[in-house]
C-alpha positions in Angstrom: 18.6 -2.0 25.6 21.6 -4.8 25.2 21.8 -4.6 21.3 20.9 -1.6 20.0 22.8 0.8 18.4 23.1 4.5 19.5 21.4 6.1 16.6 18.4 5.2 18.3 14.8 5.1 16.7 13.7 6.7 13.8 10.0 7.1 11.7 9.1 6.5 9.2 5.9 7.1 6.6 4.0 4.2 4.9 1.6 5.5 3.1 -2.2 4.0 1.9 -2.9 3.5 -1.9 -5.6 3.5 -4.0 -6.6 1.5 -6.9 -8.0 3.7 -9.2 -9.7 0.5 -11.3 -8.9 -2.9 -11.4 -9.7 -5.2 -14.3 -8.7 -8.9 -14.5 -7.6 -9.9 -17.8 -6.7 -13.7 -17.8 -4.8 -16.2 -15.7 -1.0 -17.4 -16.0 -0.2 -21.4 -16.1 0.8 -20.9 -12.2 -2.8 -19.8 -11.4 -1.8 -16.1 -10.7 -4.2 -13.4 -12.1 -3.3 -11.0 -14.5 -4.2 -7.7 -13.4 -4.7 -4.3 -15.0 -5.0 -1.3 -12.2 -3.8 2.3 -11.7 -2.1 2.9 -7.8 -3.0 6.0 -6.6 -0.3 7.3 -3.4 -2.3 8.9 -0.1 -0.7 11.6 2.2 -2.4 9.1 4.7 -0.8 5.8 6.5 1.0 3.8 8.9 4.2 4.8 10.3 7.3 2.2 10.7 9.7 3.0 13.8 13.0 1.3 13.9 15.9 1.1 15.6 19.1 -0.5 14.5 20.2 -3.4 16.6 24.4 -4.8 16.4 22.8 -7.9 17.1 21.5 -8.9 14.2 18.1 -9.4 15.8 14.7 -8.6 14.0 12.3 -8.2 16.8 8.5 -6.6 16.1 8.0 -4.6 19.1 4.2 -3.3 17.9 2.4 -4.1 15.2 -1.5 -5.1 13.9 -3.1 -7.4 16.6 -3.6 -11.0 15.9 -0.8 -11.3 13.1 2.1 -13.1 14.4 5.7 -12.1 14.2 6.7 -14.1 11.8 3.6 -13.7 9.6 4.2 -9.9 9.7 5.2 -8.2 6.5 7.1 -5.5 7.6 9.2 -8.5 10.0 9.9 -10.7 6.8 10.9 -7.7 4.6 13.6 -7.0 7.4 14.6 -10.6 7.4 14.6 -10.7 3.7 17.1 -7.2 3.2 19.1 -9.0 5.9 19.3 -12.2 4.0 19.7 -10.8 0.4 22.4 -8.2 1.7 24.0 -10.4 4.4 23.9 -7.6 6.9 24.6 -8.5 10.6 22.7 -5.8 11.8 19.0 -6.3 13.0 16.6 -4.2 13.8 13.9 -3.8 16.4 10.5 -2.6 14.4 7.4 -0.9 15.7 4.3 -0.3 13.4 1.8 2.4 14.3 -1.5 1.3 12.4 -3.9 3.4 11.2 -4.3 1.5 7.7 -7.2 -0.6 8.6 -6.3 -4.3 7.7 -8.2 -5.8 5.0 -9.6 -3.2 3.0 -7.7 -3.1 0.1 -5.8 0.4 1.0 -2.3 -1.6 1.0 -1.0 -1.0 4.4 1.0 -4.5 5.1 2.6 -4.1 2.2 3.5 -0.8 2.4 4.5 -1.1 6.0 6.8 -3.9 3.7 8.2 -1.7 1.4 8.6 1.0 4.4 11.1 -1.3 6.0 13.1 -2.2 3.2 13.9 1.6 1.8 14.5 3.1 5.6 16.9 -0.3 6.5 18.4 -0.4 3.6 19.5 2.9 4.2 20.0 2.6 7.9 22.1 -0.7 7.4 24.1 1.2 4.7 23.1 -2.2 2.6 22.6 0.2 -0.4 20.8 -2.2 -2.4 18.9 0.2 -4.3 15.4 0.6 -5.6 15.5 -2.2 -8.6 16.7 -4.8 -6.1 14.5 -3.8 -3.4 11.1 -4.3 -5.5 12.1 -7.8 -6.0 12.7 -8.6 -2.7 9.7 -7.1 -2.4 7.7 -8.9 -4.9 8.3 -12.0 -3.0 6.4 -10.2 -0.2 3.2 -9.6 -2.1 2.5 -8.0 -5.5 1.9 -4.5 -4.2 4.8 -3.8 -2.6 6.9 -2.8 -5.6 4.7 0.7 -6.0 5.4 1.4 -2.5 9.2 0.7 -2.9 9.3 2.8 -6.0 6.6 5.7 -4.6 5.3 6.5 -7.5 2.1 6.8 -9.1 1.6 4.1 -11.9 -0.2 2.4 -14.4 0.7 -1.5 -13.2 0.0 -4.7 -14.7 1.4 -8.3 -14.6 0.5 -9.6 -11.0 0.5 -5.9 -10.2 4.9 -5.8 -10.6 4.8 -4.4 -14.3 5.0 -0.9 -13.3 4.9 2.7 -15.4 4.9 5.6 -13.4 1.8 7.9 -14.5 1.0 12.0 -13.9 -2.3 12.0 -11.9 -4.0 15.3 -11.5 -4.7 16.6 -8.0 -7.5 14.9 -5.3 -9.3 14.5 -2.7 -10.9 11.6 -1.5 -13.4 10.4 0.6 -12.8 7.3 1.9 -15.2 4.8 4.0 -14.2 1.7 5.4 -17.5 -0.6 6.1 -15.5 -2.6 8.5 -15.4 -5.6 6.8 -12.0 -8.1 6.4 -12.7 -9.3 3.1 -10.6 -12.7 2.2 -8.6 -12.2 -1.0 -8.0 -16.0 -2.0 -11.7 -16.4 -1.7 -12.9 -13.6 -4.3 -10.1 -14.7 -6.4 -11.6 -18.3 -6.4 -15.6 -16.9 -6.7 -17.6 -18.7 -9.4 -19.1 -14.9 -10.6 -15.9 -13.2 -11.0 -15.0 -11.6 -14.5 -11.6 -13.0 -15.3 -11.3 -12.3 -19.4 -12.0 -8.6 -19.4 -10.7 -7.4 -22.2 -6.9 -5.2 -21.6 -7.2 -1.5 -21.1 -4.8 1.2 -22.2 -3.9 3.9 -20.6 -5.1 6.0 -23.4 -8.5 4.3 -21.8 -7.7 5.6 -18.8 -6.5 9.0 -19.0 -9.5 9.7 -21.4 -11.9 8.9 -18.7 -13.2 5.9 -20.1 -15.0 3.7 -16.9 -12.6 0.5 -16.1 -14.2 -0.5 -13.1 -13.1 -3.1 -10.3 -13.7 -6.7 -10.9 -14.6 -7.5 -7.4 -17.3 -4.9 -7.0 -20.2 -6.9 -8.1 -18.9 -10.1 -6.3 -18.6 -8.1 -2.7 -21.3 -6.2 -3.2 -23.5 -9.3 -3.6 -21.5 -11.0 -0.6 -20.8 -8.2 2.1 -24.1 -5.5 2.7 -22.1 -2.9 4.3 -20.0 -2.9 1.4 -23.0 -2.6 -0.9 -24.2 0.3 1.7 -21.1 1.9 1.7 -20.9 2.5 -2.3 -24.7 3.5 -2.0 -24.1 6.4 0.2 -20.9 7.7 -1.8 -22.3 7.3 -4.9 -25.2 10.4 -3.9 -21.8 12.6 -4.4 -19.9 10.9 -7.3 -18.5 7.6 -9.0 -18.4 5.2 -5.9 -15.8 2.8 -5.9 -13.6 0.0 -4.2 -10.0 0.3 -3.5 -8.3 -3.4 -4.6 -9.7 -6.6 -3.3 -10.8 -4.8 -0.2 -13.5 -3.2 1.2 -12.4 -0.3 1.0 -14.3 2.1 -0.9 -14.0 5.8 -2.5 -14.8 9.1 -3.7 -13.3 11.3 -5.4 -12.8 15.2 -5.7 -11.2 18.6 -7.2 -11.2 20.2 -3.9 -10.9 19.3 -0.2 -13.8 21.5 0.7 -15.6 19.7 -1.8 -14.5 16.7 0.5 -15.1 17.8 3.6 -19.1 18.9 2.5 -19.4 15.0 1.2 -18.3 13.5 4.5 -20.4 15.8 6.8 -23.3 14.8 4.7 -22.6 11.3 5.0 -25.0 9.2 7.4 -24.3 8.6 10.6 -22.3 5.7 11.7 -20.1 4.8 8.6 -15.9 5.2 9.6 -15.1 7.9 7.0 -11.8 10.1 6.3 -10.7 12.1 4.3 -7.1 12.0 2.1 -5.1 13.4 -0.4 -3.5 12.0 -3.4 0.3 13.0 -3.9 2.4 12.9 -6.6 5.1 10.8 -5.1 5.7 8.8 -1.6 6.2 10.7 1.7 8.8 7.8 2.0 10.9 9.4 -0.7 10.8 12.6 0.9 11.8 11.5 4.0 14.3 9.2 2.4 15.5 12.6 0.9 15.6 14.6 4.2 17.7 12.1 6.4 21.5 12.4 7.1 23.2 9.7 8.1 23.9 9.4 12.2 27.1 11.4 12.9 29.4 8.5 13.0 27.8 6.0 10.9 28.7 5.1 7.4 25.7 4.6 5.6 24.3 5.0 2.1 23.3 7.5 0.5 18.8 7.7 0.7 18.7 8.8 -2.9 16.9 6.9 -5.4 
């Protein structure tokens, strides 16, 4: 194809998250929540092709129906590592999906954060980690954990990151099928706002944080509300974000795999893995550069 360079394409992971809780402890003068939450890293995800283009053309080959180019995360993070760098490379982007959209497991902004590690690499733009969760940050709050692809203890508008041991799990994971809209639960009359901060001392002790828009979407969405009722006959039922997303977890997979076989017919459930760090960094790790090209290094 006129454009693209002969290293031809490449893949690469973008893993789900979990939130682990999610409190909401004020508001800043701009209107932006202050969150409290604990990201939890799946072995489960999307996976961003690219392609390097001497054009300088960003082009989204395949990506989530009914999001537009432009509107596409993983498009503006190229186009933002392209500006920030001033690169003249491009890049021709596919996104296989198997995040579901709107359930709170992170995917566009992972697929984000996806594209501006493996480019930044690929260009040999070598911006690094620090500068790449800004950039990021522009894209959406949550893309800094995927950049970094680490487990954390986050806080701020979700940027304020600390990277935190989590102990080994499964989950089981049900998505009710339900696009929730996130500026609408931030704006609903019954949310809890003030909760008081957490530590995470709290946290780590076992101490029950909950999510802030459980109540709220269980009150406005019944299949979420069905969804927590049937997970919560093996364990502490919860939602993932502002999704719908919602969760299970457990010390075993076979432990797992019994809960989802017993689950009632007709609900879209999986089963995942928490790691201790990003598949991305491990395939960032694993690369060498095309024979040829002059690229950066993908440690970091």
């Amino acid at each position: 194809m006129s454009g693209a360079c002969d290293m031809g394409w490449s893949d690469w992971p973008a893993p789900a998250k979990l939130n682990l809780f999610l409190r909401i402890t004020g508001r800043r003068d701009d209107g932006y929540h202050l969150l409290q939450t604990v990201f939890r890293l799946l072995d489960w995800g999307d996976t961003v092709r690219l392609r390097v283009r001497a054009d300088g053309r960003i082009r989204r080959l395949a990506g989530l129906a009914g999001i537009s180019e432009d509107a596409d995360l993983a498009v503006r993070a190229a186009r933002a590592l392209q500006a920030a760098s001033g690169t003249t490379l491009g890049a021709d982007i596919e996104v296989v999906k198997r995040i579901p959209a709107g359930g709170g497991f992170g995917g566009g902004s992972s697929d984000a954060a996806t594209t501006l590690r493996a480019l930044d690499w690929l260009w040999g733009t070598a911006l690094g980690p620090d500068r790449l969760a800004g950039i990021g940050l522009a894209l959406g709050a949550d893309v800094p954990v995927f950049v970094r692809g680490e487990n954390a203890w986050a806080e701020g508008v979700g940027e304020r990151l600390t990277p935190i041991a989590l102990p080994p799990a499964w989950y089981l994971i049900v998505d009710p099928g339900v696009t929730v809209p996130t500026r609408e639960l931030f704006q609903a009359p019954d949310l809890t706002r003030d909760a008081p901060p957490a530590t995470i001392t709290d946290f780590v002790s076992g101490a029950e944080l909950g999510n802030a828009f459980e109540a709220v979407l269980r009150r406005r969405e019944p299949a979420v509300d069905a969804a927590l009722s049937a997970l919560s006959r093996f364990g502490a039922a919860r939602l993932t974000g502002t999704g719908a997303g919602c969760f299970v977890a457990f010390g075993s997979r076979a432990q797992a795999e019994a809960a989802l076989a017993a689950l009632p017919a007709g609900l879209r459930a999986w089963l995942a893995a928490g790691v201790e760090r990003s598949p991305l960094l491990d395939a960032l790790a694993a690369r060498r550069a095309p024979e040829g090209y002059a690229g950066a290094s993908p440690s970091g």
